[in-house]
MARDRENNU-210674 format. One line per 4 residues: number of its first residue (from 0); for each residue x, y, z of C-alpha. Coordinates in Angstrom, 1 decimal. Layout:
REM residues N
NUM> X Y Z | ... $
//
This chain:
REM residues 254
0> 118.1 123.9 82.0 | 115.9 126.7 84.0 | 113.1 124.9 81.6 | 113.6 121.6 82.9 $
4> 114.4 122.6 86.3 | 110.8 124.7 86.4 | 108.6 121.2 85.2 | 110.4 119.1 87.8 $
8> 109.1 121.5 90.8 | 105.8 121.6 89.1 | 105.8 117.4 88.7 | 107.3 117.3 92.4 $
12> 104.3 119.6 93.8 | 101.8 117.7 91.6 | 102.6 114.2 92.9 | 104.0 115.0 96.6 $
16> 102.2 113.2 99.5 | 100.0 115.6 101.8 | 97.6 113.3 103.8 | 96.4 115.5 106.6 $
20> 93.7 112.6 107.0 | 94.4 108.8 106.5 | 91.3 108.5 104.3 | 90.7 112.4 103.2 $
24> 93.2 114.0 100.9 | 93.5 117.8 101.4 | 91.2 119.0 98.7 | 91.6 123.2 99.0 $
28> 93.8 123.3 96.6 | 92.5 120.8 93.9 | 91.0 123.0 91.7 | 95.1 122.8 89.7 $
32> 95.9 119.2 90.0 | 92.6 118.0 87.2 | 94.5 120.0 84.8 | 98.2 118.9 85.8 $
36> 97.2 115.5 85.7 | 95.7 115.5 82.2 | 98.9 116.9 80.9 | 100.9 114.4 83.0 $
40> 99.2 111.4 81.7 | 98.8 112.3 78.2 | 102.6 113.4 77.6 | 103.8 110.4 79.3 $
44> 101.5 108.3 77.6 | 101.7 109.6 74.2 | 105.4 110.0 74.9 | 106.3 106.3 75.7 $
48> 103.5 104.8 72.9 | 104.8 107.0 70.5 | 108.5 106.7 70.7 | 108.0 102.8 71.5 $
52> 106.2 102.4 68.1 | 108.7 104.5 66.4 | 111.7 103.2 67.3 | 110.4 99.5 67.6 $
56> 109.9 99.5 63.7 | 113.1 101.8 62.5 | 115.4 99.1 65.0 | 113.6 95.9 63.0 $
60> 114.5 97.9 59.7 | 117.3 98.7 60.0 | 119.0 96.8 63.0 | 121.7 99.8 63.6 $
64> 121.6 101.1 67.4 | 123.1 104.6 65.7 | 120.0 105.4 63.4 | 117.8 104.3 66.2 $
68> 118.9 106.2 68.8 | 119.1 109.7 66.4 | 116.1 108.8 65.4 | 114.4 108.4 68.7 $
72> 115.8 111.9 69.7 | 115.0 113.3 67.0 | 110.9 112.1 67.0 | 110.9 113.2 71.0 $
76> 112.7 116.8 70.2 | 110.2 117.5 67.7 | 107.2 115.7 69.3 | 107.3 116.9 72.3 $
80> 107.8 120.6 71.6 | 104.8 120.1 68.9 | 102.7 118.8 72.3 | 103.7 121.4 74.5 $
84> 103.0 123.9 72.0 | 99.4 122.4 71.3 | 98.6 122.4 75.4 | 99.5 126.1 75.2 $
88> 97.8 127.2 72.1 | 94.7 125.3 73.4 | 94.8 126.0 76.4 | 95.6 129.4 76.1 $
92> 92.3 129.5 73.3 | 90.3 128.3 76.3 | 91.0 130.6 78.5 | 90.9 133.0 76.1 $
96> 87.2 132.6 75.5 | 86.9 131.9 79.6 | 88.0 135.5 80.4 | 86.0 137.2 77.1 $
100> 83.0 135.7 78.9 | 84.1 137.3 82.1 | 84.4 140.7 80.6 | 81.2 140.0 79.2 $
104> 79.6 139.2 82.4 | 81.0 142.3 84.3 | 80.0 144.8 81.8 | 76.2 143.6 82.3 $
108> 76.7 143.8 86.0 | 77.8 147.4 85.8 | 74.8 148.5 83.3 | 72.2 145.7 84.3 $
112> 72.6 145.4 88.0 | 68.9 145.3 88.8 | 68.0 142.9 86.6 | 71.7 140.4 87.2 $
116> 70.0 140.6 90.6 | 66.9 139.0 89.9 | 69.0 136.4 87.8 | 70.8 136.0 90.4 $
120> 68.0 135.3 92.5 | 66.6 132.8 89.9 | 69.3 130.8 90.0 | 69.4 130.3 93.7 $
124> 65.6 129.4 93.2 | 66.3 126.9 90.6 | 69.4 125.3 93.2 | 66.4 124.3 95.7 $
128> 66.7 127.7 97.7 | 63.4 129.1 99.5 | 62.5 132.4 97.2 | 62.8 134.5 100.2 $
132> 66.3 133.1 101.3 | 67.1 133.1 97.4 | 66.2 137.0 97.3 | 67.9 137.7 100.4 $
136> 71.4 136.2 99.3 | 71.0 138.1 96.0 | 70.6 141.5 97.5 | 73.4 140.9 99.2 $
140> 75.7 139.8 96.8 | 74.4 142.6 94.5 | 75.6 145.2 97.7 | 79.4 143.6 97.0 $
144> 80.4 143.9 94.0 | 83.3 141.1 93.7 | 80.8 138.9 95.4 | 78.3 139.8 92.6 $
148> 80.8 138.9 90.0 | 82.3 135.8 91.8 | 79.1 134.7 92.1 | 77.4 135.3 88.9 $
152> 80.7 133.9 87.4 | 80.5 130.7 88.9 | 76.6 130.0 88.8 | 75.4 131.4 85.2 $
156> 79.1 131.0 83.3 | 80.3 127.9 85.6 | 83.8 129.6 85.5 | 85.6 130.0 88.7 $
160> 87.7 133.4 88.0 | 90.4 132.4 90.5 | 90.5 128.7 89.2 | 92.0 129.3 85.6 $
164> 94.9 127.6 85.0 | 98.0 128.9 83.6 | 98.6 127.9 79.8 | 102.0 128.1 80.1 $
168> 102.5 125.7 83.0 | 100.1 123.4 80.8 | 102.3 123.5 78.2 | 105.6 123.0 80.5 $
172> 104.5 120.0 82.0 | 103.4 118.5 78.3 | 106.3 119.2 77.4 | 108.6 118.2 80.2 $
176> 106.3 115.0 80.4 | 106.9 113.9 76.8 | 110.5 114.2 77.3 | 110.2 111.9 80.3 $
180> 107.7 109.2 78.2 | 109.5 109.3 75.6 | 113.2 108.5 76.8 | 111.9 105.3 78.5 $
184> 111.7 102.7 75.5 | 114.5 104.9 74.2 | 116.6 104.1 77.0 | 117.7 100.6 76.4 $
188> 119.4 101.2 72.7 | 122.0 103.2 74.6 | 123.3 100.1 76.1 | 121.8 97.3 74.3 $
192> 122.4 95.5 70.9 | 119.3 96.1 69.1 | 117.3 92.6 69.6 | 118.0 92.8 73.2 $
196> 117.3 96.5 73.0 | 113.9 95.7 71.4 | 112.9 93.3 74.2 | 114.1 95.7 76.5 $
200> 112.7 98.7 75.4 | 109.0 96.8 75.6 | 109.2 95.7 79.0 | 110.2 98.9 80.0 $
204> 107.3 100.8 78.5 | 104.7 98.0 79.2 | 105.9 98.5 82.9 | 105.8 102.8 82.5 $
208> 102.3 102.4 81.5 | 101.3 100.4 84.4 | 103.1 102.1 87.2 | 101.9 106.0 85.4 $
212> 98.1 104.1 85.8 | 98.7 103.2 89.1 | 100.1 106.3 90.3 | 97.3 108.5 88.5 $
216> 94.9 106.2 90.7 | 95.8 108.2 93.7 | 93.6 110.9 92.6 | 90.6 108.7 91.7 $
220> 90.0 106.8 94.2 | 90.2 104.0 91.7 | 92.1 100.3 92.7 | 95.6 100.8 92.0 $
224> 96.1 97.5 89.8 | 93.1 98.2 87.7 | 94.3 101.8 87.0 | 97.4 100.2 85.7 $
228> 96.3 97.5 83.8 | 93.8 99.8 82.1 | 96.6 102.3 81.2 | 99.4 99.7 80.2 $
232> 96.3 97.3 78.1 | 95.1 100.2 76.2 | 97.7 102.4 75.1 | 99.8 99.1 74.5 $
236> 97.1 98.1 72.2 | 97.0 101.3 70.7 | 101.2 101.3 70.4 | 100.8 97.5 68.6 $
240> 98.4 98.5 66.8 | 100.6 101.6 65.1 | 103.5 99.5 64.6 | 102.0 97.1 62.8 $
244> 100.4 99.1 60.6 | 104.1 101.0 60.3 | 105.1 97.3 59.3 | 102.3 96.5 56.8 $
248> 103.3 100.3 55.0 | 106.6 99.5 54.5 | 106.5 96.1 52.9 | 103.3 97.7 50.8 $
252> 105.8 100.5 49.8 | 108.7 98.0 49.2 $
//
């Protein structure tokens, strides 16, 4: 429950309304949401495809709501604790490497000062500085030395070391997000005999891709309705396309 009750605040922070300008979101603070997002989208969308495939062809096989409904928790337990473990491993992997390079890049700054300055100084040069403006920003960063670091962090590594996200909270919304894709074409066997259910279960995930598309448009900029059809056209295709070939399978192994 704590679990659960941790990924809703994260969703509810992630998607919550802040316009402080009709036009211009609030953007100090979007060095998180990229990340969030990404995890968002691809549990929910891999969570509804998935499970819609799944439990489309075991309800056509075997036309019992039971099985179906077992089954569909079962493939969402296991696949979602399988993705949230994969964002965390990977993630965690990434940053891994992230802060090696960090360590890297402070020992040099410690025994290579001198010449991390003239680097520094380079790439200021090379980002359309004047060389005497370039020098002069150098030697002052090189005086400070968490300026020096931020600095040579974010230019030569292009890592920002305050802007690394949190593997766990990756791996938390994957999973919490799955859970949520996935219960959606589930939803309908509770209820539903299992042709109605099938129907059911499709409009229901055809209309979770489209409104998750629209609502990920926010962030982009992108027309709402085009961001939706994109998302519901192509994961759809991509759900059809793994139940049929689910379909052809079992026949060939019949």
């Amino acid at each position: 429950m704590m679990m659960l009750w941790k990924f809703r605040c994260i969703l509810n922070n992630l998607i919550m309304e802040k316009e402080k300008h009709p036009r211009y979101p609030d953007h100090h603070q979007s060095g998180s949401s990229p990340s969030y997002i990404r995890e968002v989208v691809f549990g929910m969308e891999d969570g509804m495809v998935s499970t819609f495939g799944a439990v489309t062809g075991i309800a056509a096989a075997t036309v019992d709501p039971s099985l179906v409904v077992l089954s569909g928790l079962v493939i969402i337990s296991v696949e979602s604790i399988s993705m949230g473990v994969g964002s965390f491993l990977s993630n965690k992997s990434q940053q891994d490497i992230k802060y090696n390079l960090l360590d890297e890049e402070r020992e040099e700054l410690e025994k290579f000062p001198q010449e991390e300055e003239k680097e520094l100084q380079r790439i200021y040069e090379r980002d359309g500085w004047s060389s005497s403006l370039a020098g002069k920003m150098a030697a002052e960063a090189a005086g400070k030395k968490q300026l020096f670091f931020s600095e040579m962090a974010h230019h030569e590594l292009q890592i920002i070391p305050t802007g690394l996200q949190s593997p766990g909270q990756n791996g938390l919304v994957m999973f919490g997000s799955y859970v949520l894709g996935g219960s959606i074409p589930l939803l309908a066997y509770f209820f539903l005999p299992v042709y109605q259910a099938i129907l059911v279960s499709a409009v229901l995930t055809v209309s979770g891709l489209f409104l998750l598309g629209a609502r990920v448009a926010r962030y982009s900029k992108r027309s709402w309705w085009k961001s939706g059809w994109e998302m519901m056209s192509l994961a759809s295709l991509a759900g059809l396309v793994g139940y049929g070939v689910g379909q052809i399978v079992e026949k060939w192994v019949k």
